[in-house]
N, C-alpha and C positions, 0 to 999 in steps of 0.2 A: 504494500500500500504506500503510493506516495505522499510525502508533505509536503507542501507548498505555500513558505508564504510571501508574500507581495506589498511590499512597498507600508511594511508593518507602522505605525507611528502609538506609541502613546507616554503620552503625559501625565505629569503630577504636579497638580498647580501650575507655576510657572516653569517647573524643570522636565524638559525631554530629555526621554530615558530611553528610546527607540527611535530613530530617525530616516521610516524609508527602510527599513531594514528588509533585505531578498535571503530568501532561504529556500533550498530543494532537499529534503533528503528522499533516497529512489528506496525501493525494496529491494534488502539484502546490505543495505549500508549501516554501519555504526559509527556516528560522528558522535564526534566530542567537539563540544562547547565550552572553549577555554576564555577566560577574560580575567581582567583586573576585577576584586571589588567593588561594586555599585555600576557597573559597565550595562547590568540590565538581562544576567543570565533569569534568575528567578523570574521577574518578569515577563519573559518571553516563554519559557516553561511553564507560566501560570498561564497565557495569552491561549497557546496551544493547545493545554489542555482541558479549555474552553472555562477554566474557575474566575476570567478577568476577561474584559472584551477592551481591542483595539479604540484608539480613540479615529484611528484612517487605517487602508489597508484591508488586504481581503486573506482571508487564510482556506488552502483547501485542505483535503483528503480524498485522495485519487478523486480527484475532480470536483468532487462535491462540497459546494460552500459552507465553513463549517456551522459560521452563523446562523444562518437562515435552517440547519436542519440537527439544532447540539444534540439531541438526544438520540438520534440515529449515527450519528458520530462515537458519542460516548461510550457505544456500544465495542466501538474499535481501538479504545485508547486506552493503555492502560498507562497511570500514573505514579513514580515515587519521587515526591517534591518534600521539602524543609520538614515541614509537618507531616506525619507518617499516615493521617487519618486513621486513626483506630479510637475504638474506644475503652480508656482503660478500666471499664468495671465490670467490663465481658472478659469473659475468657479468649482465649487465639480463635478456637474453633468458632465460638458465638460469632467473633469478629466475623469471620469469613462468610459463616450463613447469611449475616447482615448482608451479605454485599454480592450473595447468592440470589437473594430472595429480590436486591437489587436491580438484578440483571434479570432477575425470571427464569434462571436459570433448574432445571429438572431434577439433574443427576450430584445436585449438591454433599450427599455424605460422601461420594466418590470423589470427587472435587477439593471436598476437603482435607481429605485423607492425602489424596496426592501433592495436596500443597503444604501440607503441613511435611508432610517426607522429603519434600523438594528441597526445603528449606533447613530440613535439621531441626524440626519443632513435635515434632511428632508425641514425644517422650512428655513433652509440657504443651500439648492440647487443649490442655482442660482446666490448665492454671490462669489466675487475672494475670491481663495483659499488664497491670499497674504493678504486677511482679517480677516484668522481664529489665534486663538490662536495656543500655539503649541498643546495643548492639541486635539483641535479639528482635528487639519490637522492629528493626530496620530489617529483618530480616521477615517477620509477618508481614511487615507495610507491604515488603517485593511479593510474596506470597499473595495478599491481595492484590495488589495492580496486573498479575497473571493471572486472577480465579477464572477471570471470563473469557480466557483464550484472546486477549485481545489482536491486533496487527501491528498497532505503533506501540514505541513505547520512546516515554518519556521524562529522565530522569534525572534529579537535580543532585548534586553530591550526593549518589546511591551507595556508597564506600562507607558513609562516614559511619560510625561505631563497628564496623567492622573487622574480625579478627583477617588472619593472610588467608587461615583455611575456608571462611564462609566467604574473604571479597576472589579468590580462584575458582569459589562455586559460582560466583554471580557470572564472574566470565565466562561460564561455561552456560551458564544459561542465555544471556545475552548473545553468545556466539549460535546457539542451538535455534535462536527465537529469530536472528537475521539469514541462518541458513533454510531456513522453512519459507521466508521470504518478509517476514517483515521488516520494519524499518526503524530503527533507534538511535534517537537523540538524546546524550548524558550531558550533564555539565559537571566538571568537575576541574578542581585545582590542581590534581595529581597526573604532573605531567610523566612519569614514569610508566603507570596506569593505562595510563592512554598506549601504550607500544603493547599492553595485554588485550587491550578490549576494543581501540577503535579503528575505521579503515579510512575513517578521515577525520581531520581536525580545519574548525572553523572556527578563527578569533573574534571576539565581540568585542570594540572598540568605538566611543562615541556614537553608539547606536544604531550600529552597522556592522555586518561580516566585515572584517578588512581583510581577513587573507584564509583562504581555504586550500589545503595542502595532503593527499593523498599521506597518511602516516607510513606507508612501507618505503615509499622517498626519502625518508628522514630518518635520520642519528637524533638522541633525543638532544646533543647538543647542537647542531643544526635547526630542531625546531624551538629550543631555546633562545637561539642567537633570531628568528624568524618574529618570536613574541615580543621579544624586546624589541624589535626594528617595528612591528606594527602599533605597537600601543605606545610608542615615542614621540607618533606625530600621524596627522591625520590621514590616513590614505585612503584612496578610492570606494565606494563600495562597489563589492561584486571583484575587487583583485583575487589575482590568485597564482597560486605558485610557480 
């Protein structure tokens, strides 16, 4: 499924945070969304995942405009951003139902089982969520934003409370979920990371992609010496390597 967005803009009071901003990601790609600080990653992961609407700008999904049709969208995205959406006075399993029952989805105890297993939660199913680490509940959140088999996926520092052995699993899930054909956008600060899990990288700079770069082209000190050269000073949108 592809993403598409076009000429993104939005604002917060008087400061833009998105300017025009072009973005493609195709099916079978996993980009990484690298930026400074306040650059507008979270925003844009919020835009996409329909929780925030553009103030201009059109966003698709394989064709179809997201706006005018969110809820037949939503059915395709699955999301892990800042906040994990869970809730912690459910247990893991409860979480999940919730968001089975969400979806409309049938074959929910199955469902649950397998994502609970996917994830390494399996054993503490049935425990409050208000008793996991953070690490853990980061690991339910990913467990939800797959219940529904989604296409896209869209994830904002997905790493973070993560041990080495649970964030090797995510890449292998990530890797599992672009080889079946969908299409995943992370943001994340872990530039070493990105040589595990992405097949392209797109810098976010004053509001705009400044440089998109094929990661198997690059040394990660190559694409070090590439971040500092774009977030230095203003460059084009839409460049690229």
């Amino acid at each position: 499924m592809r993403i598409e967005a076009r000429h993104l803009v939005k604002n917060f009071g008087s400061r833009r945070v998105l300017r025009g901003l072009d973005l493609v990601v195709n099916p079978g790609e996993i980009v990484a969304l690298i930026g400074m600080n306040g650059a507008g990653k979270t925003t844009l992961m919020r835009i996409l995942s329909t929780l925030s609407n553009p103030d201009a700008g059109r966003l698709l999904l394989n064709g179809i405009p997201v706006r005018e049709n969110a809820v037949e969208v939503r059915r395709q995205i699955g999301a892990v951003l800042h906040a994990p959406m869970l809730y912690s006075n459910l247990t893991a399993a409860e979480n999940l139902r919730f968001y089975c029952k969400l979806f409309d989805l049938k074959d929910a105890d199955e469902r649950i089982r397998a994502s609970l297993e996917t994830v390494n939660l399996a054993a503490r199913g049935s425990d409050l969520v208000r008793t996991y680490s953070r690490g853990m509940q980061q690991r339910l959140a990913i467990a939800r934003a797959l219940i529904h088999q989604p296409r896209v996926l869209f994830m904002d520092e997905p790493y973070t409370g993560l041990d080495q052995a649970s964030a090797e699993r995510l890449d292998e899930l990530i890797h599992k979920f672009a080889q079946n054909g969908g299409a995943v956008l992370l943001a994340t600060h872990d530039l070493e990371r990105i040589f595990q899990a992405a097949t392209r990288v797109d810098i976010l700079h004053q509001g705009r992609i400044a440089l998109s770069t094929p990661v198997n082209e690059e040394t990660l000190d190559q694409l070090t010496e590439k971040y500092r050269h774009a977030t230095s000073a203003t460059v084009p949108a839409g460049a690229r390597a």
